[in-house]
NUDRENMAR-83622 format. One record per residue (C-alpha): residue number from 1; residue in one letter; x, y, z. Coordinates in nm, 2 decimals, m for minus. Layout:
<nodes>
  pos  code       x       y       z
  NUM     A       X       Y       Z
...
</nodes>
This chain:
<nodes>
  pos  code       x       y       z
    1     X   14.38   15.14    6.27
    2     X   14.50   14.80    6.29
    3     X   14.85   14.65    6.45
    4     X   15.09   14.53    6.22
    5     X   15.28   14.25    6.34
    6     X   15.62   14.28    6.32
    7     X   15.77   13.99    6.15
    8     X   16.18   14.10    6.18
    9     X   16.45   14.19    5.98
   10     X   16.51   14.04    5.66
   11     X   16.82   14.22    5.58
   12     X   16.99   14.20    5.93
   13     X   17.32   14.40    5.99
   14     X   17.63   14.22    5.85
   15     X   17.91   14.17    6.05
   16     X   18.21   14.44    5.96
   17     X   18.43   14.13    5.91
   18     X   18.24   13.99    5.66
   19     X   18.24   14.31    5.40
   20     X   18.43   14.29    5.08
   21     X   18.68   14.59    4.97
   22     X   18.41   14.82    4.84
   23     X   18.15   14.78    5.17
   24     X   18.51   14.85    5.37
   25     X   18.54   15.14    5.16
   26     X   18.17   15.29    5.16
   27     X   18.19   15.24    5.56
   28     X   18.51   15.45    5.56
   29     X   18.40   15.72    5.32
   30     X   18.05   15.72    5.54
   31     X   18.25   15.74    5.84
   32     X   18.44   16.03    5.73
   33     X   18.17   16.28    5.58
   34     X   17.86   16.14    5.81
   35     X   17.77   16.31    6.18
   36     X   17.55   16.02    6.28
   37     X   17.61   15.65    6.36
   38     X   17.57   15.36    6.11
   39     X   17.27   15.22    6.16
   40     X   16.93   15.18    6.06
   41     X   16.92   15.20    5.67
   42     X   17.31   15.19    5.64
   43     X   17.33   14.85    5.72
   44     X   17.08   14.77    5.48
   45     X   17.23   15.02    5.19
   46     X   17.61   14.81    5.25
   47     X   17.49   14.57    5.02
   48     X   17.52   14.78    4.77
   49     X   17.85   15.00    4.84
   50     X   17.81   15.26    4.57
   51     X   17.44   15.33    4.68
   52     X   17.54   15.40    4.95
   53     X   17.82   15.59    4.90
   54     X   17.58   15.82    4.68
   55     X   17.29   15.82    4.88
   56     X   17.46   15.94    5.24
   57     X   17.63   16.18    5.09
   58     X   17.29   16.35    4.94
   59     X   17.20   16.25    5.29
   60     X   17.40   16.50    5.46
   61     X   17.37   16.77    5.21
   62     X   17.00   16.72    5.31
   63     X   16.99   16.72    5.67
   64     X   17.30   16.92    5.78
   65     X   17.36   17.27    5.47
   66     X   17.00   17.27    5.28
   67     X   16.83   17.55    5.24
   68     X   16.54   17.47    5.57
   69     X   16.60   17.51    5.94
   70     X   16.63   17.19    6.05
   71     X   16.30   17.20    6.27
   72     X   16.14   17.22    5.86
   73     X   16.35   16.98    5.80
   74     X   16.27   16.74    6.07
   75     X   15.88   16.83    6.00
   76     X   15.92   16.71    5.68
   77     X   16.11   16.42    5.75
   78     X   15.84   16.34    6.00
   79     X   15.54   16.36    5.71
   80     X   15.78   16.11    5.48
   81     X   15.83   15.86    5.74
   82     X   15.45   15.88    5.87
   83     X   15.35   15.82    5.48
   84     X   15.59   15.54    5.45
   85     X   15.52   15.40    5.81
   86     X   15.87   15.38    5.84
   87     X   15.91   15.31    6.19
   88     X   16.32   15.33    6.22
   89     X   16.30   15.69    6.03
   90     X   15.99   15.82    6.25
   91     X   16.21   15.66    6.55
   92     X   16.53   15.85    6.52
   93     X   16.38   16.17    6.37
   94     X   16.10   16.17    6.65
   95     X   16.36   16.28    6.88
   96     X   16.56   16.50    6.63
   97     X   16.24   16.71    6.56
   98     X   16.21   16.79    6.92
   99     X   16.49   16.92    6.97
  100     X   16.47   17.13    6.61
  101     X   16.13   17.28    6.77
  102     X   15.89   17.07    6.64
  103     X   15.62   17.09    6.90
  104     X   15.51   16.75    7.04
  105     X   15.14   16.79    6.97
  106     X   15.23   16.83    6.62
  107     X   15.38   16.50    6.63
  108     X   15.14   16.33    6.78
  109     X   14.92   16.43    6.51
  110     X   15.16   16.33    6.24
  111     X   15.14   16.00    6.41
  112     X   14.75   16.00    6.41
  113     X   14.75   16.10    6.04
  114     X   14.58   16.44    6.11
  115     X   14.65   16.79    6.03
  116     X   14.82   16.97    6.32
  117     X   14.62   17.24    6.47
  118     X   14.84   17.59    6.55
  119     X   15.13   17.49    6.28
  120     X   15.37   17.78    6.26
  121     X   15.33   17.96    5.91
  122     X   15.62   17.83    5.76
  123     X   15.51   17.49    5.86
  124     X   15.17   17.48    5.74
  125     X   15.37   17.57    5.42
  126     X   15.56   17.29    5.46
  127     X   15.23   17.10    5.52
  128     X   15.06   17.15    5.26
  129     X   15.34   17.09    5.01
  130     X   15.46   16.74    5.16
  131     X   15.13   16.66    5.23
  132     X   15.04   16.74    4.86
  133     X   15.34   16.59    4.75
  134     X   15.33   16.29    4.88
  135     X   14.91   16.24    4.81
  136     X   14.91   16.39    4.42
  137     X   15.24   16.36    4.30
  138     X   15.28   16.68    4.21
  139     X   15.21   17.04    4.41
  140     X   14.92   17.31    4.29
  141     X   15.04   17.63    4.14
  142     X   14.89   17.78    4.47
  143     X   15.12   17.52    4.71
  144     X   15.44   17.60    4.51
  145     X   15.38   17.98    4.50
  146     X   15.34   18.02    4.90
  147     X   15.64   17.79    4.93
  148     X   15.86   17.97    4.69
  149     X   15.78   18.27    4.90
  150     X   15.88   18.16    5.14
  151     X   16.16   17.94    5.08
  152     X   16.29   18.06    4.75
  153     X   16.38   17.86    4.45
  154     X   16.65   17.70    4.63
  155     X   16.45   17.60    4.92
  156     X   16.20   17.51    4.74
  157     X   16.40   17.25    4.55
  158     X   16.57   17.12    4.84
  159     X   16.22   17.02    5.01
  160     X   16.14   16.83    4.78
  161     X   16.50   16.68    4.74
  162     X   16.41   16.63    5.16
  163     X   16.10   16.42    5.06
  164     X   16.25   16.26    4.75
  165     X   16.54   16.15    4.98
  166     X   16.43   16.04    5.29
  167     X   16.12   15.84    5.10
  168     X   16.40   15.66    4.95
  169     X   16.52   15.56    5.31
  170     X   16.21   15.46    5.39
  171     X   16.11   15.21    5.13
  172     X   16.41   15.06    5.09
  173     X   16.42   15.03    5.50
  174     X   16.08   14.86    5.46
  175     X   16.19   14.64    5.22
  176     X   16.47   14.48    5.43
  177     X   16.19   14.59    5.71
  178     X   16.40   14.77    5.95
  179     X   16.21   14.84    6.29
  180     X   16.23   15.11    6.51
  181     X   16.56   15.21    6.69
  182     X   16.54   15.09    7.06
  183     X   16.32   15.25    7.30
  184     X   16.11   15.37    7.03
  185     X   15.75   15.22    6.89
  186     X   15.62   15.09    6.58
  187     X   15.38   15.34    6.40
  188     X   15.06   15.19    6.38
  189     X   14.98   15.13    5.99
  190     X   14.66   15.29    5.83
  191     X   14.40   15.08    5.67
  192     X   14.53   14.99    5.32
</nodes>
């Protein structure tokens, strides 16, 4: 694999002062339903006040009442963020998945671009659809059937609303080319 050099920001944080009425607005409406601090793609998403209103909102839908556990959750957003190499979202959900009960060897091979050995059932379910997913564009009747199983319709639904969303984060996060949160490394690219 070969080092990416990291060339900065090019949508840098705006200073609060200099927000117009409906970034003042988003911020306060994010404040209010949001558990987590603004950061990372939110500064980015500011420009544009009604995305972001929007798009946090499905946000914490997503991560905080879906249908998963959060350590699914957290695998999943894991897989997104390694596909993207989004280095803020592997960053901050690194630490997240954790704690969830992701186990570290799991995310070291998430990191490597391997298949996990000893997954948990429910997350080699989880595998194979993201992994699916994300390569195909579409899961097998096989993949959908052991996840709706699983899952259920509902959950079913809301893992790929998981991947749909956070990929979202991702590439708009690499266009404005976020980097990791501090403390935190860059995921090496793979060969393109």
């Amino acid at each position: 694999m070969t080092a990416q050099i990291y060339e900065g920001p090019r949508l840098p944080p705006l200073p609060e002062s200099s927000y117009d009425d409906a970034q003042k607005a988003a911020l306060e409406d994010f404040k209010q339903t949001r558990k987590v601090g603004f950061s990372g793609p939110w500064h980015v998403f500011i420009r544009s006040p009604e995305l972001l209103t929007h798009a946090q909102r499905m946000g914490e839908y997503l991560r905080y009442r879906c249908q998963l556990s959060g350590r699914l959750s957290e695998l999943t957003i894991l897989l997104v963020a390694r596909e993207w190499t989004q280095h803020y979202e592997h960053g901050t959900h690194r630490g997240h998945a954790l704690k969830a009960g992701v186990a570290p060897a799991t995310i070291d091979a998430i990191i490597e671009g391997r298949r996990p050995e000893g997954l948990a059932d429910d997350e080699q379910i989880v595998w194979d659809f993201v992994s699916e997913l994300q390569r195909t564009k579409r899961v097998s009747d096989t993949t959908y059937a052991k996840a709706y199983a699983a899952f259920g319709e509902k959950g079913v639904i809301d893992l790929a609303g998981i991947v749909g969303y956070y990929s979202l984060l991702a590439l708009t996060m690499n266009v404005a080319r976020v980097g990791p949160p501090e403390g935190e490394k860059h995921l090496p690219r793979f060969p393109e």
